[in-house]
mmJSON file of the N, C-alpha and C atoms, coordinates in Angstrom:
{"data_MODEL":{"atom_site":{
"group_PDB":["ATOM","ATOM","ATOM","ATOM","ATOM","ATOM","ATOM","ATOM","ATOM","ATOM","ATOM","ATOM","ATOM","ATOM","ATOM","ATOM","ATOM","ATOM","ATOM","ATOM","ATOM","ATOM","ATOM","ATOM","ATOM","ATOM","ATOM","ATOM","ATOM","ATOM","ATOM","ATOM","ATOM","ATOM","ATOM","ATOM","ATOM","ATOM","ATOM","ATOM","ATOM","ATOM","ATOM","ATOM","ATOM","ATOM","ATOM","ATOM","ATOM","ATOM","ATOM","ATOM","ATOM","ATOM","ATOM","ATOM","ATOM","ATOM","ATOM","ATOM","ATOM","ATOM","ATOM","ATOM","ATOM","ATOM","ATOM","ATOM","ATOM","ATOM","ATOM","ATOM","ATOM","ATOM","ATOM","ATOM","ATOM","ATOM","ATOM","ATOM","ATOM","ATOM","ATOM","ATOM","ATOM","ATOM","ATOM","ATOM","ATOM","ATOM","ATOM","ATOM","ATOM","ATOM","ATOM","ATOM","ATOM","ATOM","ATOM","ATOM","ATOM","ATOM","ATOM","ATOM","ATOM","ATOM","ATOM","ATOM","ATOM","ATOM","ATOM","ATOM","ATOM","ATOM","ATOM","ATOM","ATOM","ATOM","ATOM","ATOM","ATOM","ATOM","ATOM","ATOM","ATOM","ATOM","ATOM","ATOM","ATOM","ATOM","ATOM","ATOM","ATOM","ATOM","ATOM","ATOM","ATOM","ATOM","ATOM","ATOM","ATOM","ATOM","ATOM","ATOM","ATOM","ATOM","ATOM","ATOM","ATOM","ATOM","ATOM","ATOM","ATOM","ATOM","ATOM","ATOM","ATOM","ATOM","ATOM","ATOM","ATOM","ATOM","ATOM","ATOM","ATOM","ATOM","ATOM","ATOM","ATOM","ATOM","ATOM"],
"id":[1,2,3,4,5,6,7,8,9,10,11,12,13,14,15,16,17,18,19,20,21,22,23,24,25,26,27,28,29,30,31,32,33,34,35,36,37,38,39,40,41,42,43,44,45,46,47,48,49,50,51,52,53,54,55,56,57,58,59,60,61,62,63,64,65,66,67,68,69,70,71,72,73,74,75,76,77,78,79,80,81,82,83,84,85,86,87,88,89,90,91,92,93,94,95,96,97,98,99,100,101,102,103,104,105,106,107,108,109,110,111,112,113,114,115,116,117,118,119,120,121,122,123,124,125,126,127,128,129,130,131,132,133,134,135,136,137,138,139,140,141,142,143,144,145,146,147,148,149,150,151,152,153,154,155,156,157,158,159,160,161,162,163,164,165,166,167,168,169,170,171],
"type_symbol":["N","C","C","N","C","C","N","C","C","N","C","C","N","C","C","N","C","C","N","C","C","N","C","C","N","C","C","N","C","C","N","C","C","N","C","C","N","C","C","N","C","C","N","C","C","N","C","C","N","C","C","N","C","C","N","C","C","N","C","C","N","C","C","N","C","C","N","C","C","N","C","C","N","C","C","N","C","C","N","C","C","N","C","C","N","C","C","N","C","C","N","C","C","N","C","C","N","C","C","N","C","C","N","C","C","N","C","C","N","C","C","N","C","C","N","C","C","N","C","C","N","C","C","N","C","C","N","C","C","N","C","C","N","C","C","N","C","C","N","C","C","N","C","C","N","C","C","N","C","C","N","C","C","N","C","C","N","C","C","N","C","C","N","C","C","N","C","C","N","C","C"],
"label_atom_id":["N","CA","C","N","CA","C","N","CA","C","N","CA","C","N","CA","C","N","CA","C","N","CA","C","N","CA","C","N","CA","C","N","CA","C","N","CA","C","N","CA","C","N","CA","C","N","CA","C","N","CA","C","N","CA","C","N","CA","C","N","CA","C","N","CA","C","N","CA","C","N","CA","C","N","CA","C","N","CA","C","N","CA","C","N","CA","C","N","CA","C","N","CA","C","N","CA","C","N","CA","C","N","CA","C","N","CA","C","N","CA","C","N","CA","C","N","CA","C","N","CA","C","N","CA","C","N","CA","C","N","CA","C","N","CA","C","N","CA","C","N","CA","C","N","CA","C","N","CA","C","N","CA","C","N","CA","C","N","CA","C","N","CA","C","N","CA","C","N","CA","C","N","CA","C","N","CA","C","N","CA","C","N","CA","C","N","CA","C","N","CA","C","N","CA","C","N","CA","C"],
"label_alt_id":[null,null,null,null,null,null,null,null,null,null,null,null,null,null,null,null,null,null,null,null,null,null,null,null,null,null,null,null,null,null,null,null,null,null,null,null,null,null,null,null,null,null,null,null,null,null,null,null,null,null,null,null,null,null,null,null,null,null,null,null,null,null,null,null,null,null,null,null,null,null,null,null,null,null,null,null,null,null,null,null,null,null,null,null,null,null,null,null,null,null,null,null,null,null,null,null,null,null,null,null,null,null,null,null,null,null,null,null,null,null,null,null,null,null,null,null,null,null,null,null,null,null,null,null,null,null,null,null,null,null,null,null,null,null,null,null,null,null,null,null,null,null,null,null,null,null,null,null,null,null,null,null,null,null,null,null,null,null,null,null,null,null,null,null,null,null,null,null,null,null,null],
"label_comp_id":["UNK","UNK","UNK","UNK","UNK","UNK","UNK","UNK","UNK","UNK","UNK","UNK","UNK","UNK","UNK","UNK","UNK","UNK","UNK","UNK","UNK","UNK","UNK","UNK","UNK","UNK","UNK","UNK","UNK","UNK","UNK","UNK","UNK","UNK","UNK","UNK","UNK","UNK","UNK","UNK","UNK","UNK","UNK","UNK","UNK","UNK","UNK","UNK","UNK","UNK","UNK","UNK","UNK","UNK","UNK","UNK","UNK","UNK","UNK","UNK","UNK","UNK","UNK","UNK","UNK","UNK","UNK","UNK","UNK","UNK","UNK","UNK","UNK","UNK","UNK","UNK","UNK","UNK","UNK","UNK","UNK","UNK","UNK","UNK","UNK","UNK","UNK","UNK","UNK","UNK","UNK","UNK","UNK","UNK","UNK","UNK","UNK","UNK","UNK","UNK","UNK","UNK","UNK","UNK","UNK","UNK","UNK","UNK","UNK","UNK","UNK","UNK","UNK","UNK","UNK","UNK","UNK","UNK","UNK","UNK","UNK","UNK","UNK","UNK","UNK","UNK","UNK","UNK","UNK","UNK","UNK","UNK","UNK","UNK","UNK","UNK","UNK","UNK","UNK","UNK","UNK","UNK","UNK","UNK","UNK","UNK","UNK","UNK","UNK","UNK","UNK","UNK","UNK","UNK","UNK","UNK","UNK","UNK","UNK","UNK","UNK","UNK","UNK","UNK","UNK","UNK","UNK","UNK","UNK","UNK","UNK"],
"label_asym_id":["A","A","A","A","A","A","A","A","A","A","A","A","A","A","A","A","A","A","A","A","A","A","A","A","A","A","A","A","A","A","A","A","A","A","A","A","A","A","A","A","A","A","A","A","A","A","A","A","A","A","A","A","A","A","A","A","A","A","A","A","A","A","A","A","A","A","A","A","A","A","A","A","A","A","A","A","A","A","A","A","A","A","A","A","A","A","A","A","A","A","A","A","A","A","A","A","A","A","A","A","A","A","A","A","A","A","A","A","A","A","A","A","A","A","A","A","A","A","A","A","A","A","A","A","A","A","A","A","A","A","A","A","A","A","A","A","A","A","A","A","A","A","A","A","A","A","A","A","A","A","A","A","A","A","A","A","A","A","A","A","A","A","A","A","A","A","A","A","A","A","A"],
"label_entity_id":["1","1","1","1","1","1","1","1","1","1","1","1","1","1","1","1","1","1","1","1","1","1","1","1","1","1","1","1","1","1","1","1","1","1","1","1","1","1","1","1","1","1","1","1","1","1","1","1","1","1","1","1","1","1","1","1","1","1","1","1","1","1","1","1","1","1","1","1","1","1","1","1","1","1","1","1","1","1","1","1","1","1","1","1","1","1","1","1","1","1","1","1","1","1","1","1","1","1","1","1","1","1","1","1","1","1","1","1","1","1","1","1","1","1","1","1","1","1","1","1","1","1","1","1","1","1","1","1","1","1","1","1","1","1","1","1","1","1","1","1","1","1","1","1","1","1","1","1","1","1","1","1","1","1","1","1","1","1","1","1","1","1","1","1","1","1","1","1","1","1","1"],
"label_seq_id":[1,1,1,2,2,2,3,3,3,4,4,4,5,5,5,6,6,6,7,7,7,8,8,8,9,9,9,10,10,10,11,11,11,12,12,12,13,13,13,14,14,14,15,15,15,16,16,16,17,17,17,18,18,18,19,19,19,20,20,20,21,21,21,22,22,22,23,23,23,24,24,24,25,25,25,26,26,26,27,27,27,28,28,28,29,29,29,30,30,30,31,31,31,32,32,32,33,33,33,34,34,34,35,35,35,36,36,36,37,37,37,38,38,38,39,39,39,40,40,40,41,41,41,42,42,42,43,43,43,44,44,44,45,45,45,46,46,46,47,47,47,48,48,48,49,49,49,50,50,50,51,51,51,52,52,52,53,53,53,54,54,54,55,55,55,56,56,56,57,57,57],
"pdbx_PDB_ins_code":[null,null,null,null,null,null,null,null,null,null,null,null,null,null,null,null,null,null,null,null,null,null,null,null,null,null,null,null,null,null,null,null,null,null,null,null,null,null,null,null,null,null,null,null,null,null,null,null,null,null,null,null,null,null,null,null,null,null,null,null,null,null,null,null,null,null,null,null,null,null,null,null,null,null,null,null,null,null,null,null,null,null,null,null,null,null,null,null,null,null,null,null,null,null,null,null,null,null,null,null,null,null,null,null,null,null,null,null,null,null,null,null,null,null,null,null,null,null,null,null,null,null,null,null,null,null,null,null,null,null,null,null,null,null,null,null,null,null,null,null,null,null,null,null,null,null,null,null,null,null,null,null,null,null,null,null,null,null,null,null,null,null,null,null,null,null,null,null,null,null,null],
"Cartn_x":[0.856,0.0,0.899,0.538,1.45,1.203,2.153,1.733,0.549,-0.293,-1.378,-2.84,-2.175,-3.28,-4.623,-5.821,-6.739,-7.307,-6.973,-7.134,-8.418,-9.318,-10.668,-10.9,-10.15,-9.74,-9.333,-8.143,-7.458,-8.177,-8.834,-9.55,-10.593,-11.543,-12.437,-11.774,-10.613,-10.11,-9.561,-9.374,-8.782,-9.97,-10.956,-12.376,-12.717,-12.848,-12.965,-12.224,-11.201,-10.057,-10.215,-10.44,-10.778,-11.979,-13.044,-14.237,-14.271,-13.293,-13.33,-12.724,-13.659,-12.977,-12.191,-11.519,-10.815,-10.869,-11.825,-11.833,-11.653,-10.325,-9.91,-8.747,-8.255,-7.28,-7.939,-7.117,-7.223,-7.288,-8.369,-9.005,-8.657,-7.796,-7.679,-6.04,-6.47,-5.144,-3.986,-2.858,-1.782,-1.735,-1.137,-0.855,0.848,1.738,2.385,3.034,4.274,4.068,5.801,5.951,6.886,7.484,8.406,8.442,9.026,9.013,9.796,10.368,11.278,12.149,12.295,12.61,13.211,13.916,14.486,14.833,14.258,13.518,12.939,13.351,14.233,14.734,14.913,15.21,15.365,13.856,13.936,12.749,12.621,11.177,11.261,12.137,12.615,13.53,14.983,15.356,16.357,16.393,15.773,15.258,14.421,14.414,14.404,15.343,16.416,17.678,18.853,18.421,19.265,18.599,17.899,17.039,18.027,17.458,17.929,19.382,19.845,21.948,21.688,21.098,21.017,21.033,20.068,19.538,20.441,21.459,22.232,23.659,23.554,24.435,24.732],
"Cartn_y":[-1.177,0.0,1.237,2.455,3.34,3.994,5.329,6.467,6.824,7.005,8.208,7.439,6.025,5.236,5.217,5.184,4.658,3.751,3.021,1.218,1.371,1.188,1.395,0.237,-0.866,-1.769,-0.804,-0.407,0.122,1.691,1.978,2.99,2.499,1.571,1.104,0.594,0.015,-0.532,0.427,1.558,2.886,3.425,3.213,3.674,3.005,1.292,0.628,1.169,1.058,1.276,2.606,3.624,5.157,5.055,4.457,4.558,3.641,2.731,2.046,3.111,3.251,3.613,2.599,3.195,2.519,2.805,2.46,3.043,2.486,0.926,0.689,1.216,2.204,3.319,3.613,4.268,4.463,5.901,6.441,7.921,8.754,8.577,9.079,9.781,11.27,12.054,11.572,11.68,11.363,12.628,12.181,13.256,13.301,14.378,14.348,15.308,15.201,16.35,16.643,17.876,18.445,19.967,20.119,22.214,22.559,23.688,24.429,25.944,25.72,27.402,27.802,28.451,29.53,31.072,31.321,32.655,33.787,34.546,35.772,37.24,37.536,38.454,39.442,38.943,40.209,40.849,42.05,43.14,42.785,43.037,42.71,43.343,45.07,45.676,44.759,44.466,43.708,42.474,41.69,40.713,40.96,41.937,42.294,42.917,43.497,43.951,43.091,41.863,40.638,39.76,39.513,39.299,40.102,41.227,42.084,41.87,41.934,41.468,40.137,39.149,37.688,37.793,38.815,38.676,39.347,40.336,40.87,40.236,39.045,38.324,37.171],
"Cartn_z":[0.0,0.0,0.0,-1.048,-0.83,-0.316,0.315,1.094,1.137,2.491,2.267,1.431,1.098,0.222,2.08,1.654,2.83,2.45,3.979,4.18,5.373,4.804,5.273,6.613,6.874,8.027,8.724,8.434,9.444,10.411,9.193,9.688,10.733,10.481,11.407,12.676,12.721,13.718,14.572,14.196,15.239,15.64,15.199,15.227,16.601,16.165,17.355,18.851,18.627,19.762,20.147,19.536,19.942,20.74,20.498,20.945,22.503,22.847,24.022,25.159,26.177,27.409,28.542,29.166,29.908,31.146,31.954,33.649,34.328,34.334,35.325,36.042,35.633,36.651,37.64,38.507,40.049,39.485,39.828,39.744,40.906,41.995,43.332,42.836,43.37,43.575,44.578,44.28,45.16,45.672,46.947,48.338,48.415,48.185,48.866,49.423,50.21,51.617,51.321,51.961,51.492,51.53,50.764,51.02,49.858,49.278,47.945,48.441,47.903,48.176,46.877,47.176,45.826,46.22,45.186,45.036,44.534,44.952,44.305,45.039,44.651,45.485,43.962,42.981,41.792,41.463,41.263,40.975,39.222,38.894,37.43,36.581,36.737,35.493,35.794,36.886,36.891,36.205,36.034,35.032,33.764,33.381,31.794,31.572,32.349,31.867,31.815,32.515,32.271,31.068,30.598,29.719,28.311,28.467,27.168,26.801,28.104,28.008,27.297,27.847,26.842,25.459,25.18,23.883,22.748,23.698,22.924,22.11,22.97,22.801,21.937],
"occupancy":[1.0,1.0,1.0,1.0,1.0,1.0,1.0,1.0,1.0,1.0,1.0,1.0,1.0,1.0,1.0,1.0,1.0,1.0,1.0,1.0,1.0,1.0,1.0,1.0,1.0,1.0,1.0,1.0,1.0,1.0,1.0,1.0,1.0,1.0,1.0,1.0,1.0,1.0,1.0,1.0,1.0,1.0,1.0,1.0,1.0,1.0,1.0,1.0,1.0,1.0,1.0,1.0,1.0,1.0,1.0,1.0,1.0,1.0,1.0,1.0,1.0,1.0,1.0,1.0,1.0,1.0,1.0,1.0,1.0,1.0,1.0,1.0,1.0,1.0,1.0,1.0,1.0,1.0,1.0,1.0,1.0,1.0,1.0,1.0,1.0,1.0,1.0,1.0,1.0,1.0,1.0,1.0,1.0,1.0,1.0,1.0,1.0,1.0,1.0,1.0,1.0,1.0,1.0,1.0,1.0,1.0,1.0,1.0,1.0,1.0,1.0,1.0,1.0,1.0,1.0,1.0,1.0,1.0,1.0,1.0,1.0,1.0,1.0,1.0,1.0,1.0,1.0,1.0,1.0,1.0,1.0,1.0,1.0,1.0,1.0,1.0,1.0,1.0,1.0,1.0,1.0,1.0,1.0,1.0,1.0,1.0,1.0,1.0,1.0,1.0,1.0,1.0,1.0,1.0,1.0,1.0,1.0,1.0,1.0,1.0,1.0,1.0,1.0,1.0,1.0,1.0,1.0,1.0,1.0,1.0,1.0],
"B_iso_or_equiv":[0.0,0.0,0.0,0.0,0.0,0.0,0.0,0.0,0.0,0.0,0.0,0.0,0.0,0.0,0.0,0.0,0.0,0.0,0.0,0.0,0.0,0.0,0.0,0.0,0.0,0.0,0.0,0.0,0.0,0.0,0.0,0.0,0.0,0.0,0.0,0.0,0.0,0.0,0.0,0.0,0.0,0.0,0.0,0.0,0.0,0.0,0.0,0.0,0.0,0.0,0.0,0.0,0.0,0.0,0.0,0.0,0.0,0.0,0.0,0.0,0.0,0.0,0.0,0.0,0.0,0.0,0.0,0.0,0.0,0.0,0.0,0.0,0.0,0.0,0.0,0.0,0.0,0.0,0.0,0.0,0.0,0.0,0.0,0.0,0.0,0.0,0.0,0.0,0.0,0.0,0.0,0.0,0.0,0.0,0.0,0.0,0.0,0.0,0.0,0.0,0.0,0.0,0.0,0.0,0.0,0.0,0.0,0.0,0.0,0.0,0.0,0.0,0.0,0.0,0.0,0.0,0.0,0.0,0.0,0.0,0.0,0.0,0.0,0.0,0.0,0.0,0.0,0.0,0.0,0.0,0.0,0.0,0.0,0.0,0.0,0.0,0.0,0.0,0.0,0.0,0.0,0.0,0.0,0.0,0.0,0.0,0.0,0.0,0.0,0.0,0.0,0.0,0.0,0.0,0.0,0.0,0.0,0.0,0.0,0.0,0.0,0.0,0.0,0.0,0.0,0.0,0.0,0.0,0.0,0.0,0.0],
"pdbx_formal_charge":[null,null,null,null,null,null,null,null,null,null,null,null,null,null,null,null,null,null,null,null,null,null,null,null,null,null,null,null,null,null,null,null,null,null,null,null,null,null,null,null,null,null,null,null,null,null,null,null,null,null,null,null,null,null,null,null,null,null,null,null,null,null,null,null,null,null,null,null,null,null,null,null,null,null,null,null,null,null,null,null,null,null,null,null,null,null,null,null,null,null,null,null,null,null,null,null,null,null,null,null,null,null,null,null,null,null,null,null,null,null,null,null,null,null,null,null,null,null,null,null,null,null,null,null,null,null,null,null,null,null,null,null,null,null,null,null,null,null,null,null,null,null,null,null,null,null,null,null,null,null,null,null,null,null,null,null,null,null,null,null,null,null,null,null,null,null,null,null,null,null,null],
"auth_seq_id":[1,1,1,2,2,2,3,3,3,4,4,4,5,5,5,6,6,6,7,7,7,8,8,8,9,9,9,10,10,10,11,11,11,12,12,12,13,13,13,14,14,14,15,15,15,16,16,16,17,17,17,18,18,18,19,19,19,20,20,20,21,21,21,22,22,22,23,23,23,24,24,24,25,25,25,26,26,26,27,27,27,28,28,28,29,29,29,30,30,30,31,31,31,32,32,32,33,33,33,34,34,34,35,35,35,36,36,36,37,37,37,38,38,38,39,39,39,40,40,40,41,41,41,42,42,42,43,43,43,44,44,44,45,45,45,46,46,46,47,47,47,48,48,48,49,49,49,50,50,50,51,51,51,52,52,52,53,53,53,54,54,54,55,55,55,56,56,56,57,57,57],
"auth_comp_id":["UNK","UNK","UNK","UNK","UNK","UNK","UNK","UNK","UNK","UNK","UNK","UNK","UNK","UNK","UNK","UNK","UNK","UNK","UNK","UNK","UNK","UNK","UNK","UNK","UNK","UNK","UNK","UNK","UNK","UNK","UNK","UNK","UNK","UNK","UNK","UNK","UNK","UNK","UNK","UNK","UNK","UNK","UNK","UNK","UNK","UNK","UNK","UNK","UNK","UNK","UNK","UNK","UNK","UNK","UNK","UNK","UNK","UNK","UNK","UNK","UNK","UNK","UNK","UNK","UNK","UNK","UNK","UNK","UNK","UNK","UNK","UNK","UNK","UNK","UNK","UNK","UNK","UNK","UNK","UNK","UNK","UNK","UNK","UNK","UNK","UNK","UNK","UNK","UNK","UNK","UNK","UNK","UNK","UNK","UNK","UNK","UNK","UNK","UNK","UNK","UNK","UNK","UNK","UNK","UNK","UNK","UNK","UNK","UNK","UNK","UNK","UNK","UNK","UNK","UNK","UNK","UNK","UNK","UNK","UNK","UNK","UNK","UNK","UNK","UNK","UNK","UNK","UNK","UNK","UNK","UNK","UNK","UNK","UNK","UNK","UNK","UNK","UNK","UNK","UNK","UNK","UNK","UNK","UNK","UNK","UNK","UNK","UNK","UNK","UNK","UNK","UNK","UNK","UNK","UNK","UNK","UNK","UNK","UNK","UNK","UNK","UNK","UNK","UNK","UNK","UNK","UNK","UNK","UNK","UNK","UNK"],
"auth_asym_id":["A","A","A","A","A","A","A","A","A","A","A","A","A","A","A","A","A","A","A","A","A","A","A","A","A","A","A","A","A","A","A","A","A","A","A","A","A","A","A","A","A","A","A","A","A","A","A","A","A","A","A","A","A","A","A","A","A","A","A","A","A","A","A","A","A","A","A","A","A","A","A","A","A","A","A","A","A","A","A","A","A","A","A","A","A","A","A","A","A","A","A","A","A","A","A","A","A","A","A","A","A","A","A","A","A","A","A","A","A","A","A","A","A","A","A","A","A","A","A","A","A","A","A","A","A","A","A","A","A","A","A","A","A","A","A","A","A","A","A","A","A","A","A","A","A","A","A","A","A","A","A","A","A","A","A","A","A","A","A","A","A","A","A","A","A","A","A","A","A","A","A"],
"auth_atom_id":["N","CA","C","N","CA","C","N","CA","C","N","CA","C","N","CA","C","N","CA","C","N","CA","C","N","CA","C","N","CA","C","N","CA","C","N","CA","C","N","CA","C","N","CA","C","N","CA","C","N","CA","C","N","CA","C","N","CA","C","N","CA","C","N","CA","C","N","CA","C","N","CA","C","N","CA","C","N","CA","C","N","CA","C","N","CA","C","N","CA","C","N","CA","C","N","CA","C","N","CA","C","N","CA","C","N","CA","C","N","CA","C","N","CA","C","N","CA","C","N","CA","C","N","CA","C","N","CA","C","N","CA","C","N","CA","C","N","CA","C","N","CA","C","N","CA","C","N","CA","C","N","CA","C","N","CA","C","N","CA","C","N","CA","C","N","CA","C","N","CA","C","N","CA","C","N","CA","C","N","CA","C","N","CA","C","N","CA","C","N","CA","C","N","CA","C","N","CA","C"],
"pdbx_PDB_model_num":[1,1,1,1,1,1,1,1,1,1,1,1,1,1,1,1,1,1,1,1,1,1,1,1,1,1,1,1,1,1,1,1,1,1,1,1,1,1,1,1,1,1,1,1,1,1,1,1,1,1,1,1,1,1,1,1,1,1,1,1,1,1,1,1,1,1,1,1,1,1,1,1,1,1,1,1,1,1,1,1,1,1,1,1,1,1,1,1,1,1,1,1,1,1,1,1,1,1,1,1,1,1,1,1,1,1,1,1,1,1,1,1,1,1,1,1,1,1,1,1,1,1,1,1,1,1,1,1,1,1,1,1,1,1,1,1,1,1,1,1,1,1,1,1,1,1,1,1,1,1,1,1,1,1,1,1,1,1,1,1,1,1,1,1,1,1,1,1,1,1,1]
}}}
């Protein structure tokens, strides 16, 4: 079959398989516990003027 030719099987069979749901997964959110830091100490013109230096480059 060449490129791009349509195989009317194959089409129905993605048809099939598209159309099945699957709801035996576990539908329940995971929990987990923890902390995040970060750095935010730069003001925005300071970070578009580091930005702009990037870009100049």
């Amino acid at each position: 079959m060449s490129m791009g030719a349509y195989d009317e099987a194959e089409h129905e069979r993605r048809e099939r398989k598209n159309s099945e749901v699957d709801a035996s997964f576990d539908d329940e959110r995971d929990e987990y516990e923890g902390s995040v830091e970060y750095e935010g100490g730069d003001s925005a013109e300071e970070l578009l003027d580091q930005f702009k230096e990037i870009q100049s480059n």
